[in-house]
VMD Tcl script that builds the backbone (N, CA, C; Angstrom):
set m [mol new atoms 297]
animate dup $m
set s [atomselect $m all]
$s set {name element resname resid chain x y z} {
  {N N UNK 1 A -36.825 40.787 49.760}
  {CA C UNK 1 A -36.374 41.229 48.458}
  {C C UNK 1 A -37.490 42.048 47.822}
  {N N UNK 2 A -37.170 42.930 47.532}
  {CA C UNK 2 A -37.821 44.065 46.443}
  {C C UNK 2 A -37.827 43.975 44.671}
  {N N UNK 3 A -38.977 43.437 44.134}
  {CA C UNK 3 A -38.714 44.102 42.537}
  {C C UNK 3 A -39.227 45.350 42.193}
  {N N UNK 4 A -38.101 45.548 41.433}
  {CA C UNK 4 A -38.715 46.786 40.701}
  {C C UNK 4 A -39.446 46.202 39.211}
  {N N UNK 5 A -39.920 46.949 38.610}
  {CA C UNK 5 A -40.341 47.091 37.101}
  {C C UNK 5 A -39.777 48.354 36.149}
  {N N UNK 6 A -38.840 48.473 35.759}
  {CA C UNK 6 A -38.307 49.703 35.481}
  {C C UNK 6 A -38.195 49.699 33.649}
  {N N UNK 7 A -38.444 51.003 32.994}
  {CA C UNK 7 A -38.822 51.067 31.989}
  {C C UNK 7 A -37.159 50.992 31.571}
  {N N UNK 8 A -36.927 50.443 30.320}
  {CA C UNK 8 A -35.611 50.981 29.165}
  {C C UNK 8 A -35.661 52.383 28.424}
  {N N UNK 9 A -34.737 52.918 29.168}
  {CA C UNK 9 A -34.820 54.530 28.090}
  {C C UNK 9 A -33.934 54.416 26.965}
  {N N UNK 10 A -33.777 55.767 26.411}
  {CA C UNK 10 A -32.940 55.689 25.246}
  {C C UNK 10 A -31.697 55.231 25.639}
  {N N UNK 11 A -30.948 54.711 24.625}
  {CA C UNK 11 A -29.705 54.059 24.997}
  {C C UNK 11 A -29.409 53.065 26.201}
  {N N UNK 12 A -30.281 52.561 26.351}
  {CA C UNK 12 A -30.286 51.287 26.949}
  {C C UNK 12 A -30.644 52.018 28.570}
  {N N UNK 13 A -30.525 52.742 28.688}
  {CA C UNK 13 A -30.446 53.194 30.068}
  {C C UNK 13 A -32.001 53.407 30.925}
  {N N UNK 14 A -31.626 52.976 32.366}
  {CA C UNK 14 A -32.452 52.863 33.377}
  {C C UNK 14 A -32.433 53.226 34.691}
  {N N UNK 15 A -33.469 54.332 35.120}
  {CA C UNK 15 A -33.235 54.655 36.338}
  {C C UNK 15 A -33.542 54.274 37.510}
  {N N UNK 16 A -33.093 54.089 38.219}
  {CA C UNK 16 A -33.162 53.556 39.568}
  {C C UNK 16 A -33.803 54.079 40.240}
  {N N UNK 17 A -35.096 53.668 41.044}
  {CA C UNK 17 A -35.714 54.553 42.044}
  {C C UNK 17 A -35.268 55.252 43.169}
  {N N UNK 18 A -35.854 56.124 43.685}
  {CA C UNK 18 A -35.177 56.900 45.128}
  {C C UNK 18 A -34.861 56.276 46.101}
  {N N UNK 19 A -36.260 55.684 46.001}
  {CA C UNK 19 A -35.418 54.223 47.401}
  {C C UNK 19 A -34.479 53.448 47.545}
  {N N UNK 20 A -34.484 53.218 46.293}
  {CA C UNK 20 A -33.237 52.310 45.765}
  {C C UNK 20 A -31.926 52.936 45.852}
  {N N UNK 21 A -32.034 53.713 45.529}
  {CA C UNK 21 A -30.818 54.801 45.301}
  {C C UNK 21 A -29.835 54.844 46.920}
  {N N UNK 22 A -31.355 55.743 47.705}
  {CA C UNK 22 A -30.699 55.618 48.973}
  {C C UNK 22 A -30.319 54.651 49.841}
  {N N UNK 23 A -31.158 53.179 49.632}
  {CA C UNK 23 A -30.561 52.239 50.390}
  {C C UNK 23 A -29.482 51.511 50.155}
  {N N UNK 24 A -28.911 52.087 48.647}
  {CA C UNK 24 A -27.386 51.764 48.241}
  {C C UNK 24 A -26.904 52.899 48.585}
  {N N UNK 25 A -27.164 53.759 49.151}
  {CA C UNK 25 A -26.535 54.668 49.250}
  {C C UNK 25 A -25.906 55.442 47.926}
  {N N UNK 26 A -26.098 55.593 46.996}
  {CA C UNK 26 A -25.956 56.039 45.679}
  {C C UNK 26 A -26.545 57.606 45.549}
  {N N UNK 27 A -24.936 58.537 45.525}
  {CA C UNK 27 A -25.528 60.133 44.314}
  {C C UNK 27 A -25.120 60.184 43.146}
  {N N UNK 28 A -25.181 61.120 42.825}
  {CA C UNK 28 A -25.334 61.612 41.401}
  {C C UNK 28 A -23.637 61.379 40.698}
  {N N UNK 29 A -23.381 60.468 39.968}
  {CA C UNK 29 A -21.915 60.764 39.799}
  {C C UNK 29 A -21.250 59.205 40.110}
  {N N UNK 30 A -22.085 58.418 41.758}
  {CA C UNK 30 A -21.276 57.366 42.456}
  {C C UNK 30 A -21.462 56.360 41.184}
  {N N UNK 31 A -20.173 55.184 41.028}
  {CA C UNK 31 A -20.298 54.031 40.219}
  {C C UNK 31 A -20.899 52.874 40.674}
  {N N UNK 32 A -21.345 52.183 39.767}
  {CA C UNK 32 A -22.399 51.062 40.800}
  {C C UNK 32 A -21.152 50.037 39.608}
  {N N UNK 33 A -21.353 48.367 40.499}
  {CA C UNK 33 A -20.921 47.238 39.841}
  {C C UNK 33 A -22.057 46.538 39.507}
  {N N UNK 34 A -22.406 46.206 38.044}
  {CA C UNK 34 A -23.268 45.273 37.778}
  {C C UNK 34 A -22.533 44.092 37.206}
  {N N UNK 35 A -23.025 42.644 37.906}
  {CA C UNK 35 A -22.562 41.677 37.621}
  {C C UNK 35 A -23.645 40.373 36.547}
  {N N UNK 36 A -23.374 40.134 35.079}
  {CA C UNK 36 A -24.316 39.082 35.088}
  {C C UNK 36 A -24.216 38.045 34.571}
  {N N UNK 37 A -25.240 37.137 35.387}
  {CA C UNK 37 A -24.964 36.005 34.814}
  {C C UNK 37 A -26.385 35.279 34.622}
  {N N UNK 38 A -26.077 34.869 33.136}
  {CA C UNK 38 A -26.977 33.744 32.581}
  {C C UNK 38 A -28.047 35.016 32.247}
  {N N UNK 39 A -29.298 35.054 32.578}
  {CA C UNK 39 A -30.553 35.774 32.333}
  {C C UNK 39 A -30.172 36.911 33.492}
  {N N UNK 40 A -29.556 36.860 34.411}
  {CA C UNK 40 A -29.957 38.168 35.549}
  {C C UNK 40 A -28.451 38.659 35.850}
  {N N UNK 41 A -28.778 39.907 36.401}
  {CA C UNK 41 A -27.965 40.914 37.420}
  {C C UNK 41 A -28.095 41.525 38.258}
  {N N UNK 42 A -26.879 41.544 38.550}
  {CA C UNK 42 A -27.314 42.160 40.267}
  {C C UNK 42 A -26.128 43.257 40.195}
  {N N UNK 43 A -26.968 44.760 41.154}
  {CA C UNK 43 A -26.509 45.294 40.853}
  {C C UNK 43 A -26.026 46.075 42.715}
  {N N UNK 44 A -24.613 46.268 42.448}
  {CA C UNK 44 A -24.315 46.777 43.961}
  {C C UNK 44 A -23.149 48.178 43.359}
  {N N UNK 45 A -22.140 48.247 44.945}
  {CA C UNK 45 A -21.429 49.452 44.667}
  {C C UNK 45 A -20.138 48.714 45.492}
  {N N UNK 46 A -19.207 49.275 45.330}
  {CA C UNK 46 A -17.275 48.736 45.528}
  {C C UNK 46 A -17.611 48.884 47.488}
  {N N UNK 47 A -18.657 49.635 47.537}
  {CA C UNK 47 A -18.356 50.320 48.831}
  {C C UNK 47 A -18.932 49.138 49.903}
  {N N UNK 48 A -20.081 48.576 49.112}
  {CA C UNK 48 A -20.534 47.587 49.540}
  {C C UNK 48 A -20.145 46.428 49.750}
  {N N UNK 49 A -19.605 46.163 48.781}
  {CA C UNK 49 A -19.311 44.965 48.124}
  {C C UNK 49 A -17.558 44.653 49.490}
  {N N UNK 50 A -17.122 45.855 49.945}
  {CA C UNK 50 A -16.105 46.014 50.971}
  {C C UNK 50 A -16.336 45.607 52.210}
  {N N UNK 51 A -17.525 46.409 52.279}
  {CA C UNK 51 A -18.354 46.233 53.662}
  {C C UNK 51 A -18.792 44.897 53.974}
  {N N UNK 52 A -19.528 44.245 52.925}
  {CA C UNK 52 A -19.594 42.746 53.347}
  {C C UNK 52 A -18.319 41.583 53.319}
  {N N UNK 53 A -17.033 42.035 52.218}
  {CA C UNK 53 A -16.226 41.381 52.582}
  {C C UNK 53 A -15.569 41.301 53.968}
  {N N UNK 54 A -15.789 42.695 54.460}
  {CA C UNK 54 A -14.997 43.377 55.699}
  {C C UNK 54 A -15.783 42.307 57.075}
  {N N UNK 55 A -17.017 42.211 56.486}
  {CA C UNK 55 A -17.901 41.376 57.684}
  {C C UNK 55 A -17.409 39.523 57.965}
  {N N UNK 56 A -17.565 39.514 56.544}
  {CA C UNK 56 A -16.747 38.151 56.619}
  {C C UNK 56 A -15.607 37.754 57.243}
  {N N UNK 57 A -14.726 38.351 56.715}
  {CA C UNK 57 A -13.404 38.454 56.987}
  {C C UNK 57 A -13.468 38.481 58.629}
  {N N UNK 58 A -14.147 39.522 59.607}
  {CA C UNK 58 A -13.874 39.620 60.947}
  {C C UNK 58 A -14.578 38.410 61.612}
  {N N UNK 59 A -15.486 37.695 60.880}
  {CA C UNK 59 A -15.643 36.437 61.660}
  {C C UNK 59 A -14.605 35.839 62.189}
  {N N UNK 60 A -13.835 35.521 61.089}
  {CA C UNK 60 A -12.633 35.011 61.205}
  {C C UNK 60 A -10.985 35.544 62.440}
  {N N UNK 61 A -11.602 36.665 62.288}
  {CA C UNK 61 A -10.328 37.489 63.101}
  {C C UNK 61 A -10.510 36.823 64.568}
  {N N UNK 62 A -8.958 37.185 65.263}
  {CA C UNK 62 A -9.152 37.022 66.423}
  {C C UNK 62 A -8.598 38.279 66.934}
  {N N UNK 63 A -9.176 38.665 68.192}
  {CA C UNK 63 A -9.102 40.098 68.799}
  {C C UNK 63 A -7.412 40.379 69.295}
  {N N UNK 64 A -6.989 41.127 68.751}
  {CA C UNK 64 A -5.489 41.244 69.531}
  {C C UNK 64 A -4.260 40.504 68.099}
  {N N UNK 65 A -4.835 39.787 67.473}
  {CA C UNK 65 A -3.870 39.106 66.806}
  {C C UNK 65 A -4.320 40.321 65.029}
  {N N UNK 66 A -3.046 40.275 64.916}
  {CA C UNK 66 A -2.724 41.174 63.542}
  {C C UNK 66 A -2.393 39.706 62.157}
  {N N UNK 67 A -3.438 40.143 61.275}
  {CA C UNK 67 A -2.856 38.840 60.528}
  {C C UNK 67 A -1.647 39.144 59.610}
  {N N UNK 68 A -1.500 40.430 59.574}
  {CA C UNK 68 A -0.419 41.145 58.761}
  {C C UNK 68 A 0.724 40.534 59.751}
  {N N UNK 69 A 1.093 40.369 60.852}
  {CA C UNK 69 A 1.908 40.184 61.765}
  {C C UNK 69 A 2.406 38.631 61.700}
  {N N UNK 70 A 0.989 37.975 61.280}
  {CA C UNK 70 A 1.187 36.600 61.485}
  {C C UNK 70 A 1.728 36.320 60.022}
  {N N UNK 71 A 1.350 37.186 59.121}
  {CA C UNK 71 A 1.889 36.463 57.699}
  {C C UNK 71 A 2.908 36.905 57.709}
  {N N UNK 72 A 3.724 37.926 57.846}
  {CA C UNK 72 A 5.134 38.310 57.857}
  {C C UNK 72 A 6.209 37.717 58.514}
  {N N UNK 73 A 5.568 37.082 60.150}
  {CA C UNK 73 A 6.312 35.582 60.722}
  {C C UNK 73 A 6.081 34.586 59.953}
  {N N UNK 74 A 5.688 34.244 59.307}
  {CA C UNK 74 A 5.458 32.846 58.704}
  {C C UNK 74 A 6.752 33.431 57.522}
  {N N UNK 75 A 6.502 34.553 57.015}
  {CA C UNK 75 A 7.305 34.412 55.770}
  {C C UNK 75 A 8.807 34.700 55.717}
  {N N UNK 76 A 8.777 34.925 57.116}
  {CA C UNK 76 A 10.433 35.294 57.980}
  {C C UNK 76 A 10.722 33.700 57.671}
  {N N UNK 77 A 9.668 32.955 58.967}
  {CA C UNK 77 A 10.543 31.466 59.202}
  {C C UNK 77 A 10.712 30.595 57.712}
  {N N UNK 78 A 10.210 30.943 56.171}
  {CA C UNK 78 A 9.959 30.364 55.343}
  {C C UNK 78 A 11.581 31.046 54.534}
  {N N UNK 79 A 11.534 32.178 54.905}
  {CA C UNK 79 A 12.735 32.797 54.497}
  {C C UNK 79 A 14.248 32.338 54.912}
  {N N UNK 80 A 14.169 31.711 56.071}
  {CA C UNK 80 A 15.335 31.690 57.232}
  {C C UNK 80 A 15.366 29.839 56.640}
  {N N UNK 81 A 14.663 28.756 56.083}
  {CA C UNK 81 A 14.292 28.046 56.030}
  {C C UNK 81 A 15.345 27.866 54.739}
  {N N UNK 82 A 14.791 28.736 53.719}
  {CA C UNK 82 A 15.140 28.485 52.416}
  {C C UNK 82 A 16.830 29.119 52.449}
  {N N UNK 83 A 17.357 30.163 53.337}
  {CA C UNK 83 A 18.529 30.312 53.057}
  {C C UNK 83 A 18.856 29.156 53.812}
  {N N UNK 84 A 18.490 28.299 54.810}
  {CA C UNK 84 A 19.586 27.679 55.802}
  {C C UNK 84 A 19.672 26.142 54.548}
  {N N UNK 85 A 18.905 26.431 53.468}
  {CA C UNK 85 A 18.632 24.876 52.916}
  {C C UNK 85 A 19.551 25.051 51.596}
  {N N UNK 86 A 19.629 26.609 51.591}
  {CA C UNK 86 A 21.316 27.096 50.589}
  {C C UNK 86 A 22.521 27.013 50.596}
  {N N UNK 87 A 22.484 27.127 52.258}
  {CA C UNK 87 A 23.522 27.524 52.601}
  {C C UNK 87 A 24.665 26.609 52.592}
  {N N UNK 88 A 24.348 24.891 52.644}
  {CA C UNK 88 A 25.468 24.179 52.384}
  {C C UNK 88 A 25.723 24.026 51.175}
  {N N UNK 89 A 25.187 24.296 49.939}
  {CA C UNK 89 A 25.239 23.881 48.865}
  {C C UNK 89 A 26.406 24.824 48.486}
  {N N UNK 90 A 26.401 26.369 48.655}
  {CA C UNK 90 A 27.354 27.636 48.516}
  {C C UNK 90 A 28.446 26.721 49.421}
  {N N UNK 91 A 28.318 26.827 50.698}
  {CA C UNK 91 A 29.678 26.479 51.180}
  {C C UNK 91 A 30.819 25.085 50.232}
  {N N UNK 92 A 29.665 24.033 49.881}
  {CA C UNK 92 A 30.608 23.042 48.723}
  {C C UNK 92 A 30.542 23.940 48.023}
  {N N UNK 93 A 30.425 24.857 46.697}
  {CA C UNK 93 A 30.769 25.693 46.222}
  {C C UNK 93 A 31.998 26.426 46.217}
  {N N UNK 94 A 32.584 27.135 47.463}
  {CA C UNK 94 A 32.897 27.659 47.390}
  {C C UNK 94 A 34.446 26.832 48.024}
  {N N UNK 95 A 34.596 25.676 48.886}
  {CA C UNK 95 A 35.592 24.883 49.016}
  {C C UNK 95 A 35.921 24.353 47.614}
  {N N UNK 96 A 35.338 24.097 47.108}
  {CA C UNK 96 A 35.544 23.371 45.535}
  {C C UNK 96 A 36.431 24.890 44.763}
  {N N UNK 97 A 36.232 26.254 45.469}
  {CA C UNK 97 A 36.786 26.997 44.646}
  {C C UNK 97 A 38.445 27.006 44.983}
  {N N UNK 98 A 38.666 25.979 45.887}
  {CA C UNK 98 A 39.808 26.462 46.601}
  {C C UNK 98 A 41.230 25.716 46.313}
  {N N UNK 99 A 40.388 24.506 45.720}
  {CA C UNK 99 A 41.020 23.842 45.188}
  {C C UNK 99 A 41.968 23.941 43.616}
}
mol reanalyze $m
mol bondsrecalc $m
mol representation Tube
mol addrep $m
C-alpha cells in the first residue's frame, strides 16, 4: 500500500498523482467512485470495481456451464410447477361453472 500526502485546493479539490492516475488507469474526463466510511475513503473506478467482481465471480464458474442457462431451467421447472399447482383449482372452477 502506498500513501499519498496530498494538499486541499480551492473548493475542496485534490489532485491525484501521475502514478496514481496511471495505475487506475485514469484520463482526463474518466469518473472515479469514492466510497466513505467513518474517517476514510477509498477511492477506485466502475471499471475496476467490474474487473474484480468479474474475478470473483469466475472462481465460482464452471467451464462449459452457462449460468444464464442454468437460471432460466430452474425458472422453466418453477414455472411448469406453479401452473401444474393451478391447474386443478381452474378445472373445479370451471365444472362448478357448469352446473
Amino acid at each position: 500500500m502506498k500513501l499519498y500526502e496530498l494538499p486541499m485546493q480551492e473548493n475542496g479539490r485534490v489532485v491525484l498523482p501521475a502514478d496514481l492516475r496511471k495505475s487506475l488507469g485514469l484520463s482526463k474526463g474518466d469518473k472515479v467512485l469514492i466510497e466513505a466510511e467513518g474517517d476514510e475513503v477509498r477511492l477506485t473506478t466502475a471499471r475496476l470495481r467490474r474487473k474484480k467482481a468479474h474475478a470473483i465471480a469466475s472462481k465460482y464458474a464452471r467451464p462449459g456451464v452457462s449460468v444464464v442457462d442454468e437460471f432460466l431451467a430452474e425458472k422453466r421447472v418453477e414455472a411448469e410447477r406453479e401452473i401444474a399447482r393451478m391447474a386443478p383449482a381452474a378445472e373445479s372452477d370451471d365444472a362448478g361453472d357448469r352446473s
